[in-house]
C-alpha positions in Angstrom: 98.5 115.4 110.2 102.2 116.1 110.9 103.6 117.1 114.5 105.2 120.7 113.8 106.2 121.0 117.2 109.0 120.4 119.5 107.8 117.5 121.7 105.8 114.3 121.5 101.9 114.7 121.1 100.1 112.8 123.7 96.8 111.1 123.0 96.7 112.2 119.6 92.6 112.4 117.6 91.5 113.6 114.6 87.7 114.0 113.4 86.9 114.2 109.5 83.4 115.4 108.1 82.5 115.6 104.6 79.0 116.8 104.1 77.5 118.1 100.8 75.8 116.9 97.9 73.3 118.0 95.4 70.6 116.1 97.5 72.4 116.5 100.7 73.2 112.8 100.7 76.8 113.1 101.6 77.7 112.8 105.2 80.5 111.2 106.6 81.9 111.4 110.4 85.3 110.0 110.6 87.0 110.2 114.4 90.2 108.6 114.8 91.7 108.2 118.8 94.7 105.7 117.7 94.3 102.6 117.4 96.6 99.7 117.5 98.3 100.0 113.9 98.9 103.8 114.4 98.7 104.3 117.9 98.0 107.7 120.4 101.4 109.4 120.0 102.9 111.4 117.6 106.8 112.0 117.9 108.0 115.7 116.4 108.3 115.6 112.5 106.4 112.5 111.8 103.2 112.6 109.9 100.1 110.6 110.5 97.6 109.5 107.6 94.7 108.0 106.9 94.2 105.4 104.1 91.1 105.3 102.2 89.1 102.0 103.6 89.8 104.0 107.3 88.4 107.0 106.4 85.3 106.0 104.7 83.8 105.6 101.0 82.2 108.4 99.4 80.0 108.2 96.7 77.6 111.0 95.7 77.5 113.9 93.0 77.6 117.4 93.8 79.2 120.3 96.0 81.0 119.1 99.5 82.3 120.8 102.6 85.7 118.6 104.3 86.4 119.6 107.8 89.1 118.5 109.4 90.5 119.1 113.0 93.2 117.2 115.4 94.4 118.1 118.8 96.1 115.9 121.5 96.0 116.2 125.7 99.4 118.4 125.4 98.4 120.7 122.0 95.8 123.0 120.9 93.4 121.8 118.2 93.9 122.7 114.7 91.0 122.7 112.1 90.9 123.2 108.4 88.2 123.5 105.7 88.6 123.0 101.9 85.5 122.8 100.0 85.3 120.4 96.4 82.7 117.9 94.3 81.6 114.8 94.3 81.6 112.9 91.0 80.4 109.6 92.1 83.3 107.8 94.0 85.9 110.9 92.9 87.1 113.9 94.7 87.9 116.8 93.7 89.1 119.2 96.2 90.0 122.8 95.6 
């Protein structure tokens, strides 16, 4: 997620769900209010990510839906959706 805007973002969260799977066996919730390594701000320009062992580990095979949205107390919330496959722990997003 990267501030576009002109001021600091105040109280910054973003939510991640990947569902999917041949057998429906892929569902993930990932929220994410700041914690003490990232924090609940976001100055303008900079870019916050997620690693890997914070997000979650997927493994399944099959087709998956990623949803993705982030807001803070002085923006409006953004969402996005990308669809890919699961080939056991891999990801392949189009």
């Amino acid at each position: 997620m990267e501030n576009t805007g002109e001021v600091t973002a105040n109280d910054v969260w973003v939510i991640t769900t990947i569902t999917g799977g041949f057998l429906g066996n892929i569902d993930i919730l990932h929220e994410c209010t700041g914690c003490s390594a990232c924090g609940t701000t976001l100055e303008p320009g900079a870019i916050k990510s997620e690693n890997s062992l914070e997000a979650a580990f997927l493994i399944g095979f099959g087709p998956i839906e990623i949803i993705t949205s982030a807001g803070a107390t002085n923006a409006n919330e953004i969402s996005t959706e990308k669809t890919g496959f699961a080939f056991g722990p891999l990801v392949i997003i189009n």
